[in-house]
N, CA, C and O atoms as CSV, one atom per row, in Angstrom:
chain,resi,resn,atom,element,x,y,z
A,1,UNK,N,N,-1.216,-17.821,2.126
A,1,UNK,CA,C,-1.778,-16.775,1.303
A,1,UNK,C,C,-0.630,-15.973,0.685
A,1,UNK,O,O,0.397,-15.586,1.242
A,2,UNK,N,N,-1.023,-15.805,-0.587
A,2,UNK,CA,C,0.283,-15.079,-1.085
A,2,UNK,C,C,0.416,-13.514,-0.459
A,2,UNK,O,O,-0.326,-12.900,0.309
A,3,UNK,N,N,1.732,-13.118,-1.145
A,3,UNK,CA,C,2.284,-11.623,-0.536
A,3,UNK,C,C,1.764,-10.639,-1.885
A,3,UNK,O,O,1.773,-11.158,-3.001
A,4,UNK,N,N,1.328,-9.246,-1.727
A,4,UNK,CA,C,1.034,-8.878,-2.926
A,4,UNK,C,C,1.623,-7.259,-2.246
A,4,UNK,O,O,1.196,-6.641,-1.270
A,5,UNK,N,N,2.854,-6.886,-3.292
A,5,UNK,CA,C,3.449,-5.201,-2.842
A,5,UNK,C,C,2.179,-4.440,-4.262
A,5,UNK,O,O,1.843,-4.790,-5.394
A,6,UNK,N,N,1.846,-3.298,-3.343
A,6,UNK,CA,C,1.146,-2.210,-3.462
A,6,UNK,C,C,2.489,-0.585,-3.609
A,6,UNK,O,O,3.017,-0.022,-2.650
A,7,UNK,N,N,2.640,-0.317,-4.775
A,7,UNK,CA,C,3.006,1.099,-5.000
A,7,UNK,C,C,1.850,1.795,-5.282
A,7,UNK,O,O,0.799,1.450,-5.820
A,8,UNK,N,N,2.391,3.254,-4.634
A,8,UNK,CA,C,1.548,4.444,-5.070
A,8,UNK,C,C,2.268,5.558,-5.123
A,8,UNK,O,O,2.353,6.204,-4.079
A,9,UNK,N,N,2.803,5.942,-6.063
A,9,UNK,CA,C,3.028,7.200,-6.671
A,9,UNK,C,C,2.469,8.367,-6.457
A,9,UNK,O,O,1.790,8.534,-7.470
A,10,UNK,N,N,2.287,9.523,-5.598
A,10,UNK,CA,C,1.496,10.575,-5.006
A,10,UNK,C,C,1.527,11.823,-6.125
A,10,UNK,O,O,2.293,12.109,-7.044
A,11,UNK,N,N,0.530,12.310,-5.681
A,11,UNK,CA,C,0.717,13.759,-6.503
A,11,UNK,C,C,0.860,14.609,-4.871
A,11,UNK,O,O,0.191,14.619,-3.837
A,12,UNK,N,N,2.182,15.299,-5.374
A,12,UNK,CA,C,2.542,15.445,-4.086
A,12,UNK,C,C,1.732,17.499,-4.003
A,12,UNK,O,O,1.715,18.338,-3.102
A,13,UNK,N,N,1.352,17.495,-5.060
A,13,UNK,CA,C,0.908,19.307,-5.232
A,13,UNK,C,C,-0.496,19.215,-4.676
A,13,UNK,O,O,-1.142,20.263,-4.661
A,14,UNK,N,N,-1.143,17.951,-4.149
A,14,UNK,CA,C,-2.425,17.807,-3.948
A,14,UNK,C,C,-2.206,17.449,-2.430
A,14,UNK,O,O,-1.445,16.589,-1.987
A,15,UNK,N,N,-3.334,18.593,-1.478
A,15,UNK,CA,C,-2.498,18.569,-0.283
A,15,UNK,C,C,-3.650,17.614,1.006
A,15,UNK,O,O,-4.833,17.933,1.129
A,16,UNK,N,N,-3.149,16.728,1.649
A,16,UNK,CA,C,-4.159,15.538,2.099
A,16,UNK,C,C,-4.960,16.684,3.536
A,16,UNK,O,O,-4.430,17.552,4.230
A,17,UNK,N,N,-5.876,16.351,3.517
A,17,UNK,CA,C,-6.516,16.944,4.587
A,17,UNK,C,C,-6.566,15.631,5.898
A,17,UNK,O,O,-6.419,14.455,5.565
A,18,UNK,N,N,-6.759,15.973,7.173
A,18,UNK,CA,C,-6.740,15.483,8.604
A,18,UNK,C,C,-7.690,13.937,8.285
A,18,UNK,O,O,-7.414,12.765,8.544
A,19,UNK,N,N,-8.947,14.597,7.584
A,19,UNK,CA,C,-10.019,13.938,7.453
A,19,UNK,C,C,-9.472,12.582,6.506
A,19,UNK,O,O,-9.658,11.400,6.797
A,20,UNK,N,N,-8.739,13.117,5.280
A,20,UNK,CA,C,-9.019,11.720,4.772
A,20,UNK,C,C,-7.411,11.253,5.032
A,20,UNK,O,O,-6.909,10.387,4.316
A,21,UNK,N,N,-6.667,11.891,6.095
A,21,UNK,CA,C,-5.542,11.119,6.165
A,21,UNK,C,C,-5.784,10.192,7.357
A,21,UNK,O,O,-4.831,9.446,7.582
A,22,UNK,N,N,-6.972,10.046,8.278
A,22,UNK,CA,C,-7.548,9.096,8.883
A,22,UNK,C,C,-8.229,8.422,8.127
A,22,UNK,O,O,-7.906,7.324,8.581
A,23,UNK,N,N,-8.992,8.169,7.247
A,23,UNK,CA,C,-9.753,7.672,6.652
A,23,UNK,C,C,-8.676,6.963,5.356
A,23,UNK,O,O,-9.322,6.461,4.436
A,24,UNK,N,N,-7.310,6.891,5.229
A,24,UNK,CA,C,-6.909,6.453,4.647
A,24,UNK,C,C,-5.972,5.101,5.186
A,24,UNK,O,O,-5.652,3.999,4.740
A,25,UNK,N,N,-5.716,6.024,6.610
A,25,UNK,CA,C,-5.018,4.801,8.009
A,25,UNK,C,C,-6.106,4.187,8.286
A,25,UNK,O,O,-5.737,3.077,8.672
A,26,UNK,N,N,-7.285,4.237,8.326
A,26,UNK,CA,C,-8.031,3.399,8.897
A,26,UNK,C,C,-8.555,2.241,7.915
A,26,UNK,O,O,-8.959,1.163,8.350
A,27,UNK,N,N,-8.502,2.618,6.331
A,27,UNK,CA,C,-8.537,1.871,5.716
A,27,UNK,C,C,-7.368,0.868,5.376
A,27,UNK,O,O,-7.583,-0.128,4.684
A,28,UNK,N,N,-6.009,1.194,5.937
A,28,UNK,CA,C,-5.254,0.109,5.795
A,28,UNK,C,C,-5.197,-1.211,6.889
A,28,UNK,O,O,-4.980,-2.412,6.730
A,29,UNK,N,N,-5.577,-0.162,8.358
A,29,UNK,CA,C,-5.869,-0.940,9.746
A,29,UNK,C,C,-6.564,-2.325,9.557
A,29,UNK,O,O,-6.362,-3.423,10.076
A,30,UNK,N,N,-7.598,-1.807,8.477
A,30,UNK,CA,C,-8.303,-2.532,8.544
A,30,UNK,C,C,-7.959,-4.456,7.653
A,30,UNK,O,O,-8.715,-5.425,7.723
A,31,UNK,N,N,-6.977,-4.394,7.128
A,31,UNK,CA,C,-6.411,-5.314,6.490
A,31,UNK,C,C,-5.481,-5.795,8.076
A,31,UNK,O,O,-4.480,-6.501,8.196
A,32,UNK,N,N,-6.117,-5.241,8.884
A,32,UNK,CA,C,-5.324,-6.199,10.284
A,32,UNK,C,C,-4.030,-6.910,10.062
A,32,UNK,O,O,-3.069,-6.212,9.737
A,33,UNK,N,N,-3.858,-8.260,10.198
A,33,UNK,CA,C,-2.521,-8.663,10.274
A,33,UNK,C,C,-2.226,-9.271,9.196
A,33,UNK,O,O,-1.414,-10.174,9.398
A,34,UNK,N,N,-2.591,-9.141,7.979
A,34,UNK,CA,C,-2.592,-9.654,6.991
A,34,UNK,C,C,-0.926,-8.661,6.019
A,34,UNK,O,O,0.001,-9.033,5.299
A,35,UNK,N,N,-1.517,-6.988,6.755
A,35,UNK,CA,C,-0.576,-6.313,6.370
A,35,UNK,C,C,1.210,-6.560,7.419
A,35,UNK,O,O,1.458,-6.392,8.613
A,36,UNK,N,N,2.350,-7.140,5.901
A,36,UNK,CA,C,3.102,-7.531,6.160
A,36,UNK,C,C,4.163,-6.578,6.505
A,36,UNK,O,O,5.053,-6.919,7.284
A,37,UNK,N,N,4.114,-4.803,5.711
A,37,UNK,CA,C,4.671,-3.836,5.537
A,37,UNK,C,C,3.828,-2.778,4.890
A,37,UNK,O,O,3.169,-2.751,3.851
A,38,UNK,N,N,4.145,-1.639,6.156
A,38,UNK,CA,C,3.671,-0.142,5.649
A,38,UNK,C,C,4.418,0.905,5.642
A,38,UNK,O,O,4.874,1.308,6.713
A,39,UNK,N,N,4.698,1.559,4.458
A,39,UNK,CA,C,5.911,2.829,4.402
A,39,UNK,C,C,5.565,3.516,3.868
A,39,UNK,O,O,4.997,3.287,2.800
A,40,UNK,N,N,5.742,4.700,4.355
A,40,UNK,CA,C,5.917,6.564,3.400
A,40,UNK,C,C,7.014,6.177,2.718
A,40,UNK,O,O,7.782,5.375,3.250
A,41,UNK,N,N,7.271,6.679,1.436
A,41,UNK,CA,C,8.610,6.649,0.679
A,41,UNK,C,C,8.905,7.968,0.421
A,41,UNK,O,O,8.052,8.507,-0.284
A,42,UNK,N,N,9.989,8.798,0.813
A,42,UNK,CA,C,10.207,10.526,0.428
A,42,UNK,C,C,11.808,9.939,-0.405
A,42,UNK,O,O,12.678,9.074,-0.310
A,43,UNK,N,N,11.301,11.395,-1.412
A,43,UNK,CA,C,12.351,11.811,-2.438
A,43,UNK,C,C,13.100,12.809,-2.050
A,43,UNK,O,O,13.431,13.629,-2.907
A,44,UNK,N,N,13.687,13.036,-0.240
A,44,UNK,CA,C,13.979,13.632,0.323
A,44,UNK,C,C,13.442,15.301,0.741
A,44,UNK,O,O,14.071,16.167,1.348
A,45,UNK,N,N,12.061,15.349,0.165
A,45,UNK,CA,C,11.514,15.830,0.609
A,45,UNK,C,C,10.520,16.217,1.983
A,45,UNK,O,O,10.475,15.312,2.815
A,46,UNK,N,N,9.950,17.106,2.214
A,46,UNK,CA,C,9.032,16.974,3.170
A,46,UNK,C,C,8.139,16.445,3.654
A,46,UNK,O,O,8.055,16.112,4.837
A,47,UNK,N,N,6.826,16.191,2.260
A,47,UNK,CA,C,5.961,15.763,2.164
A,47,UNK,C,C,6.257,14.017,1.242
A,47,UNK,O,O,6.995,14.035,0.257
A,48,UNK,N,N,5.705,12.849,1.630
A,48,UNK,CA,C,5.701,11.784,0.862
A,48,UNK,C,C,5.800,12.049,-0.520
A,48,UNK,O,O,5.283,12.938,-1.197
A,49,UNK,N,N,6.440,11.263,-0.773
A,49,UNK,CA,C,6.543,10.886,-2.833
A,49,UNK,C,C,5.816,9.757,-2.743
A,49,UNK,O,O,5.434,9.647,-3.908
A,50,UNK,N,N,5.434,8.986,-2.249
A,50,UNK,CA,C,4.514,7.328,-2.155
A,50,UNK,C,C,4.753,6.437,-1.170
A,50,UNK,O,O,5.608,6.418,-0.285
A,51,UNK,N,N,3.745,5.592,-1.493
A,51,UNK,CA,C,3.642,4.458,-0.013
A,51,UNK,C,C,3.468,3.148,-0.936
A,51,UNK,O,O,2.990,2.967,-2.056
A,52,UNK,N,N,4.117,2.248,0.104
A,52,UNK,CA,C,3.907,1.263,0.025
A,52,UNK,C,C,3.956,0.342,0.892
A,52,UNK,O,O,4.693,0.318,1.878
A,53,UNK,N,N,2.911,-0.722,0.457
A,53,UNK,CA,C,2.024,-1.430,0.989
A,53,UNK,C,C,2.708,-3.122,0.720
A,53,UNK,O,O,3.007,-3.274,-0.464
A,54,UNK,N,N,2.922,-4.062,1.383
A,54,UNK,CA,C,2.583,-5.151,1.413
A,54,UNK,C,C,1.897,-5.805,2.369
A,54,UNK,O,O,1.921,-5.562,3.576
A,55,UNK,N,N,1.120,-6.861,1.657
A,55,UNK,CA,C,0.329,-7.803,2.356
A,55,UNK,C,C,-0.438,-9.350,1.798
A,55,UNK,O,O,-0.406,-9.807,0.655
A,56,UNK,N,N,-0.970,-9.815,2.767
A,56,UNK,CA,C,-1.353,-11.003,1.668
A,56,UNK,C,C,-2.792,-10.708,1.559
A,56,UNK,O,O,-3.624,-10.148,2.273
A,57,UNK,N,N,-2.784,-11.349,0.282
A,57,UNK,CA,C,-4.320,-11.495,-0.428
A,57,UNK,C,C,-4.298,-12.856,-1.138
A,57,UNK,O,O,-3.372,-13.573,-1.517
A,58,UNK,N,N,-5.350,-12.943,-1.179
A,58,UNK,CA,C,-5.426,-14.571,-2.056
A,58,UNK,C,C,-5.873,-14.596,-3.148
A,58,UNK,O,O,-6.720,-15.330,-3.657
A,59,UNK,N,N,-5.047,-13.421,-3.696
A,59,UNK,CA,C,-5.466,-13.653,-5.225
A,59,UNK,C,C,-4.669,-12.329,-6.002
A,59,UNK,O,O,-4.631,-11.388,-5.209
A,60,UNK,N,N,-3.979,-11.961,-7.410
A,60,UNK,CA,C,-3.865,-10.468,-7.692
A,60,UNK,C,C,-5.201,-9.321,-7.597
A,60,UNK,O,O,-5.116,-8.228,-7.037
A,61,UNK,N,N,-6.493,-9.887,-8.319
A,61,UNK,CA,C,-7.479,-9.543,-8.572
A,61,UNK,C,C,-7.938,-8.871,-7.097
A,61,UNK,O,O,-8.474,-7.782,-7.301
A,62,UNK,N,N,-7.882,-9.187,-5.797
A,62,UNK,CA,C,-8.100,-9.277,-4.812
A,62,UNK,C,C,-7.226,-7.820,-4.068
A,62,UNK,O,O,-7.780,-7.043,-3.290
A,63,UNK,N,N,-5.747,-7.702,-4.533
A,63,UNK,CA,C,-5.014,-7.199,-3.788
A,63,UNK,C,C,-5.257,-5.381,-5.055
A,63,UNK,O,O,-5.247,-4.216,-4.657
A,64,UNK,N,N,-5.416,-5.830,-6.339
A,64,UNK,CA,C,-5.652,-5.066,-7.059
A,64,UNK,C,C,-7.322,-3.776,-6.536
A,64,UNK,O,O,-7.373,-2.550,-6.440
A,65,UNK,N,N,-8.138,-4.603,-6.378
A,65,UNK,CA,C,-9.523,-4.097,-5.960
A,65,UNK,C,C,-8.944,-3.306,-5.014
A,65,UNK,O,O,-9.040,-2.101,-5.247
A,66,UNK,N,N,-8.081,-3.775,-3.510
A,66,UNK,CA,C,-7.876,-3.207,-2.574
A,66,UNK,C,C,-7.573,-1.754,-3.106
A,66,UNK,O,O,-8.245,-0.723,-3.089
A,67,UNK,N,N,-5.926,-2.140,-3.734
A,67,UNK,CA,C,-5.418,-0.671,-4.038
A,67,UNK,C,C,-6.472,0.448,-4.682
A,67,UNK,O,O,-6.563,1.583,-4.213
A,68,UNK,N,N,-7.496,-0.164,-6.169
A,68,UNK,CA,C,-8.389,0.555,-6.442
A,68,UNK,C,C,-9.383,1.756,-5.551
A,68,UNK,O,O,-9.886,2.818,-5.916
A,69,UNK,N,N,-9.385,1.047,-4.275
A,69,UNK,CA,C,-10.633,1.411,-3.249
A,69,UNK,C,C,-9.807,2.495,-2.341
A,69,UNK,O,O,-10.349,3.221,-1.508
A,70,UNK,N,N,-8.234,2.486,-2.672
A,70,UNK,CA,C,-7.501,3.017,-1.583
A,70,UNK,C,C,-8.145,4.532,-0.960
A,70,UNK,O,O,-7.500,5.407,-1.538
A,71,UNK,N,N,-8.803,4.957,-0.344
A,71,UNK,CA,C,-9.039,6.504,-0.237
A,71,UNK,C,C,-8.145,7.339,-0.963
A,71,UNK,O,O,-8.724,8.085,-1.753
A,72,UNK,N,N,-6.638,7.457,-0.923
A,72,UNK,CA,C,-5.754,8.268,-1.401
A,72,UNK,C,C,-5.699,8.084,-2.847
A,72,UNK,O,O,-5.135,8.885,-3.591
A,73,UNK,N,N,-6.345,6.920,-3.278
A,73,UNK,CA,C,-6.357,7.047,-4.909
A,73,UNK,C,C,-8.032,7.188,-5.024
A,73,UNK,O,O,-8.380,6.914,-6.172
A,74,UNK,N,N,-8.845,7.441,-4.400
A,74,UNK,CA,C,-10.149,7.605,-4.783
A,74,UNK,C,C,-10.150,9.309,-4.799
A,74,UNK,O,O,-10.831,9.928,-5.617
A,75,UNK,N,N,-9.364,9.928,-3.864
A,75,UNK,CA,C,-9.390,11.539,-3.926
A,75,UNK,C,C,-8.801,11.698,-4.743
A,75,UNK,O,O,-9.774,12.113,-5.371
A,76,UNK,N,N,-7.725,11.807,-5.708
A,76,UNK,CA,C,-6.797,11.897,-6.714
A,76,UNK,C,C,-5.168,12.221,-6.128
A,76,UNK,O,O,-4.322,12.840,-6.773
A,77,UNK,N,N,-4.967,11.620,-4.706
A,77,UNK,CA,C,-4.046,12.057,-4.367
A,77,UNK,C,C,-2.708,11.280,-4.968
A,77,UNK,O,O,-1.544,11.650,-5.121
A,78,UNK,N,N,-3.343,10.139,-5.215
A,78,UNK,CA,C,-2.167,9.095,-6.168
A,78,UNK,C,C,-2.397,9.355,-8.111
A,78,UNK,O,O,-3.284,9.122,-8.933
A,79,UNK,N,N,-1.277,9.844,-8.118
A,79,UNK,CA,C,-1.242,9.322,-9.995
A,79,UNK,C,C,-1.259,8.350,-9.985
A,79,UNK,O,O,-2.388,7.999,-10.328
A,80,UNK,N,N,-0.463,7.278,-9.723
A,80,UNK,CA,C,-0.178,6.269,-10.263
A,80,UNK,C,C,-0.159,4.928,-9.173
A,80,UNK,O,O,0.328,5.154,-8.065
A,81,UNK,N,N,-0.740,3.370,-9.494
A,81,UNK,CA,C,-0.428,2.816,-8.381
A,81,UNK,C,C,0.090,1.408,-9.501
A,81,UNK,O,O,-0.133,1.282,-10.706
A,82,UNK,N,N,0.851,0.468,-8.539
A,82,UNK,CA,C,0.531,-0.556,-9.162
A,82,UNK,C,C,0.710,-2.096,-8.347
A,82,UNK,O,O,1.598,-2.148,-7.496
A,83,UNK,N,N,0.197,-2.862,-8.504
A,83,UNK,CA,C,0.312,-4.157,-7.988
A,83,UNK,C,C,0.924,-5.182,-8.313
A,83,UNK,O,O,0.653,-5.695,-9.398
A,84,UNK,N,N,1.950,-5.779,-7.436
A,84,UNK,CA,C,2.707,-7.029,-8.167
A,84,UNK,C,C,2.699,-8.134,-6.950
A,84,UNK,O,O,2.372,-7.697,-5.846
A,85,UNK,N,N,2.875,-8.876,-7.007
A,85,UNK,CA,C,3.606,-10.644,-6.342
A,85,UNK,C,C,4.630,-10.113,-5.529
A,85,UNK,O,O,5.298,-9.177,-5.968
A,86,UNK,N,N,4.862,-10.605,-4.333
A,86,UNK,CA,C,6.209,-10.217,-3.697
A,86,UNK,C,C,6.311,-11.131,-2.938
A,86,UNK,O,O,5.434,-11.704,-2.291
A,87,UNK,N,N,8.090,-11.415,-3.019
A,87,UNK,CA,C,8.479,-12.658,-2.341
A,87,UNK,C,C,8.732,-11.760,-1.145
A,87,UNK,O,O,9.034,-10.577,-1.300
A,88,UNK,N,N,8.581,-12.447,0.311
A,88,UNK,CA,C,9.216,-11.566,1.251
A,88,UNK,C,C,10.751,-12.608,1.621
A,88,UNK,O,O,10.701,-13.832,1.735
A,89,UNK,N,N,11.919,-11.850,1.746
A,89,UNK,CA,C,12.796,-12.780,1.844
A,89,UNK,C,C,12.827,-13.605,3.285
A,89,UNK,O,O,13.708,-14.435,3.507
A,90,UNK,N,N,11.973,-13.354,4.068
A,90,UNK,CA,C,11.987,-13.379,5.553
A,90,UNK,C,C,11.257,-12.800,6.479
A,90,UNK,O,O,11.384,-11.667,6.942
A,91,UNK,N,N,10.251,-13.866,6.815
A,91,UNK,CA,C,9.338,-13.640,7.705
A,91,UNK,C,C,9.142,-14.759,8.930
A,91,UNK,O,O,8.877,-15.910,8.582
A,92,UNK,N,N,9.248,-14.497,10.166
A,92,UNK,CA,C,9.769,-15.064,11.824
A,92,UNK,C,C,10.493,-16.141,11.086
A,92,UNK,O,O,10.029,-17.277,10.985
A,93,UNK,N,N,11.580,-15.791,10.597
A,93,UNK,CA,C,12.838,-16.512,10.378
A,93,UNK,C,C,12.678,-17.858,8.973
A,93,UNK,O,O,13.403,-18.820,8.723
A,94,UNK,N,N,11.693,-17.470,8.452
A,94,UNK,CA,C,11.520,-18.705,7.095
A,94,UNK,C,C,11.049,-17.755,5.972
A,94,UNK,O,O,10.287,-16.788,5.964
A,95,UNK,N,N,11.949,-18.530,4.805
A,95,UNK,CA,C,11.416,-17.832,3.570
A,95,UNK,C,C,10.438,-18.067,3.225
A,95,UNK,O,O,9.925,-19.156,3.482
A,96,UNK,N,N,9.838,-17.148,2.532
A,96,UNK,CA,C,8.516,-17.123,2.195
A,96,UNK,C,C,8.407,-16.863,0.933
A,96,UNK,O,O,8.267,-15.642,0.852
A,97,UNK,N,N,8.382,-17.696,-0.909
A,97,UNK,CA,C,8.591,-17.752,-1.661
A,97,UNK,C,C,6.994,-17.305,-2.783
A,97,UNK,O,O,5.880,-17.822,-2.696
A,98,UNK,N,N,7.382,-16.367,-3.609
A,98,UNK,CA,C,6.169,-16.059,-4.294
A,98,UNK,C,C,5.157,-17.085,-5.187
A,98,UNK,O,O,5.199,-17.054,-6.417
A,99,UNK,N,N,4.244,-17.998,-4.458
A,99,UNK,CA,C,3.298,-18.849,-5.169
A,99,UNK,C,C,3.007,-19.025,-6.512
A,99,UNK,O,O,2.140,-19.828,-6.856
């Protein structure tokens, strides 16, 4: 199954509440082991500047819907997201080349 990286660009003036910052982990949980990589990205700030996401999906269309549905972009906490193909250079010791 291919690898598909997930950016999200935050609006960082929009401030996440308890509620949907579970409801945003639980929506990634839920992509179980499929998810290959999960990161906060800070602009040396306090609060996140964006996350990102890789994982496989079997399809762009597929990995695209995901990000769409993300909670943090359904509240308006993301400006911006976007979806691409990602080779991972190394995964349990074999490359893993973008399909």
């Amino acid at each position: 199954m291919p690898h598909f990286m997930m950016l999200f660009d935050d609006d960082k003036d929009f401030d996440v509440s308890e509620p949907l910052r579970a409801e945003h982990h639980a929506y990634l949980l839920g992509l179980g082991e499929k998810v290959v990589l999960g990161a906060s990205l800070s602009d040396g700030g306090p609060t996140p500047s964006g996350r990102l996401v890789v994982a496989d999906f079997p399809d762009l269309r597929a990995a695209e819907d995901f990000a769409a549905h993300e909670p943090l972009v359904l509240a308006g906490r993301v400006k911006h997201w976007k979806v691409a193909a990602a080779a991972i250079a190394q995964k349990d010791g074999v490359y893993i080349p973008i399909n």
